[in-house]
SEMAR-735481 format. One record per residue (C-alpha): residue number from 0; x, y, z. Coordinates in steps of 0.02 Angstrom, whole numbers, plus 32768, in hexadecimal, padded with zeros to 4 digits. Example, Ala and Ser with C-alpha at 12.3 -4.5 7.8 and 13.67 -1.06 7.14 Angstrom:
2
<num=0	east=8267	north=7F1F	up=8186>
<num=1	east=82AC	north=7FCB	up=8165>
% end
This chain:
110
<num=0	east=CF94	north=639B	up=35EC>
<num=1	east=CF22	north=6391	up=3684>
<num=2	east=CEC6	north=641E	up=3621>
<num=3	east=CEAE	north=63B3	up=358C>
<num=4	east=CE5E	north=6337	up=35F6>
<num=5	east=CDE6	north=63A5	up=3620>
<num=6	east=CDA7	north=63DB	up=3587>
<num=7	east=CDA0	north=6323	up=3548>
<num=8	east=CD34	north=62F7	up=35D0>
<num=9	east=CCB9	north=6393	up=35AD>
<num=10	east=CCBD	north=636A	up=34F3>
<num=11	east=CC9D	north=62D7	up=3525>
<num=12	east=CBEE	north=6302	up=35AD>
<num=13	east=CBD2	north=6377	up=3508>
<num=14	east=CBBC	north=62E3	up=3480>
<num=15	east=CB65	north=6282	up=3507>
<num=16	east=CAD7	north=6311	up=3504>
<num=17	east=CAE6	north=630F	up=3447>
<num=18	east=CADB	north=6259	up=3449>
<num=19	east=CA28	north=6249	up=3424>
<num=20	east=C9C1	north=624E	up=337D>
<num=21	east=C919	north=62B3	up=33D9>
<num=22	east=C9AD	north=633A	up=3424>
<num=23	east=CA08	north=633C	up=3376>
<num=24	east=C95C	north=635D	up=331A>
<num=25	east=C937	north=63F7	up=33B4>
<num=26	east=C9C1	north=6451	up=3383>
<num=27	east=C9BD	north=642D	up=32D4>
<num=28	east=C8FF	north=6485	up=32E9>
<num=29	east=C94A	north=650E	up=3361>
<num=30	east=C9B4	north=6547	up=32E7>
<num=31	east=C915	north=659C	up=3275>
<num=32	east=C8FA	north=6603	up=3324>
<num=33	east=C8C1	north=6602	up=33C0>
<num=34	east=C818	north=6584	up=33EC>
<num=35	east=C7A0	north=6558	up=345B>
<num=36	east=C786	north=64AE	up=349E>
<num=37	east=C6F6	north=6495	up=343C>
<num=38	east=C743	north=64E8	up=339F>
<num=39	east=C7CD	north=6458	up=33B9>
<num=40	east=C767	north=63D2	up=33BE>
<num=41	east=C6FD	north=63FD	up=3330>
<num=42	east=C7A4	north=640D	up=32BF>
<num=43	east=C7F2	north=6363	up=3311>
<num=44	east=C749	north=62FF	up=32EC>
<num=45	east=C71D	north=6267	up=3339>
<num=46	east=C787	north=628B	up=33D8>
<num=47	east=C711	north=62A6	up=3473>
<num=48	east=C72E	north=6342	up=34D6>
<num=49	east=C76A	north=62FD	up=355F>
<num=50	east=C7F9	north=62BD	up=3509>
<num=51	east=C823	north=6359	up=34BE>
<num=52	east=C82F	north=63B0	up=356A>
<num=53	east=C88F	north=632B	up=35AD>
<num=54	east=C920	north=6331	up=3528>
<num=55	east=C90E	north=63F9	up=3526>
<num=56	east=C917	north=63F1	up=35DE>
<num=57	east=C9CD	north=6380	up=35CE>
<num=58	east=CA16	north=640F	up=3530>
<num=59	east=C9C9	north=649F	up=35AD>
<num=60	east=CA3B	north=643D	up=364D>
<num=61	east=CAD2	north=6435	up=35D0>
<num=62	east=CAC9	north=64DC	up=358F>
<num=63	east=CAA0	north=64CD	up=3507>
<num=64	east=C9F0	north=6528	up=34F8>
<num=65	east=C9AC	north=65AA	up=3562>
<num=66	east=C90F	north=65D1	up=358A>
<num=67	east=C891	north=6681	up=3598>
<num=68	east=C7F8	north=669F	up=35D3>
<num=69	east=C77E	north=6701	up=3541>
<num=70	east=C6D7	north=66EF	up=35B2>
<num=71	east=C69E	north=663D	up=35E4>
<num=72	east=C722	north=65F7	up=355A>
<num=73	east=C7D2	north=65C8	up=3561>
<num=74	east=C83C	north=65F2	up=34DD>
<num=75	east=C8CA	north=657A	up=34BE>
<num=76	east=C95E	north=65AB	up=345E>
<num=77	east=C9F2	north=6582	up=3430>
<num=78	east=CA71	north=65E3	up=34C4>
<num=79	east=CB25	north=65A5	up=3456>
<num=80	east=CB05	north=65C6	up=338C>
<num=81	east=CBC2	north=656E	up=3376>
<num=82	east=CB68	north=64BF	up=33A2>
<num=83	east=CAF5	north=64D5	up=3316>
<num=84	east=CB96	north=64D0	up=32A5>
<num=85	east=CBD4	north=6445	up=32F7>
<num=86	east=CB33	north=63EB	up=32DD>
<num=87	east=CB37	north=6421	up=323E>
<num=88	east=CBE0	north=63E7	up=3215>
<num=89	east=CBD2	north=6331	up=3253>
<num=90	east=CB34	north=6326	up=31D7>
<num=91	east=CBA7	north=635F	up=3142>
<num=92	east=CC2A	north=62D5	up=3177>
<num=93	east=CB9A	north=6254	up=3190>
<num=94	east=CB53	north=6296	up=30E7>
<num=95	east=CC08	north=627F	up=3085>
<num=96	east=CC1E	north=61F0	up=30CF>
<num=97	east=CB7C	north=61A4	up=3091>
<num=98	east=CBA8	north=61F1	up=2FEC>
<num=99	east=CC44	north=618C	up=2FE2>
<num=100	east=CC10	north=60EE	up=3018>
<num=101	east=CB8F	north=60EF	up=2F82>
<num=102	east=CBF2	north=6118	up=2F02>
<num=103	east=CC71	north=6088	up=2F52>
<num=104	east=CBD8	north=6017	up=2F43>
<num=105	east=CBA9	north=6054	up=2E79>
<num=106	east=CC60	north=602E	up=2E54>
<num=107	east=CC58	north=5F79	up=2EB6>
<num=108	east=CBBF	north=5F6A	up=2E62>
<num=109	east=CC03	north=5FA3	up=2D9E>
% end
């Protein structure tokens, strides 16, 4: 028991980090490979660079990217693939649940 309330609260710290549309969107980009600051910001668009780094710096403090040094760069990637399928997961339930509330809405609306 006193185990299980452990984990919730990680899972908990863990959804927290995940909590945010600009983190959400770096991992979502992560997942093609390994990037470069710049490299990030280019594929985010419109998000200055120093917003980038700050939400990279919270996943990097959580875990859940590492860093490496390839000359005067640092690479980001992601350091847990498994949190890419949970990302990818709560899309697909957000996506069928979308699904279903329009075809509730064509019926409403038949």
């Amino acid at each position: 028991m006193e185990q299980d309330l452990i984990i919730f609260e990680m899972q908990a710290q863990l959804c927290q980090v995940l909590g945010h549309a600009i983190r959400l969107r770096i991992v979502h980009t992560l997942k093609e490979g390994p990037q470069c600051v710049n490299e990030l910001v280019a594929a985010l668009q419109n998000i200055p660079q120093p917003t980038v780094s700050r939400h990279l710096a919270v996943l990097r403090s959580a875990g859940i990217v590492s860093t490496r040094r390839q000359g005067m760069e640092i690479i980001y990637e992601i350091a847990t693939p498994k949190i890419v399928g949970v990302c990818e997961m709560m899309r697909t339930i957000l996506a069928e649940r979308e699904s279903q509330q329009l075809e509730l809405l064509h019926r409403i609306q038949a």
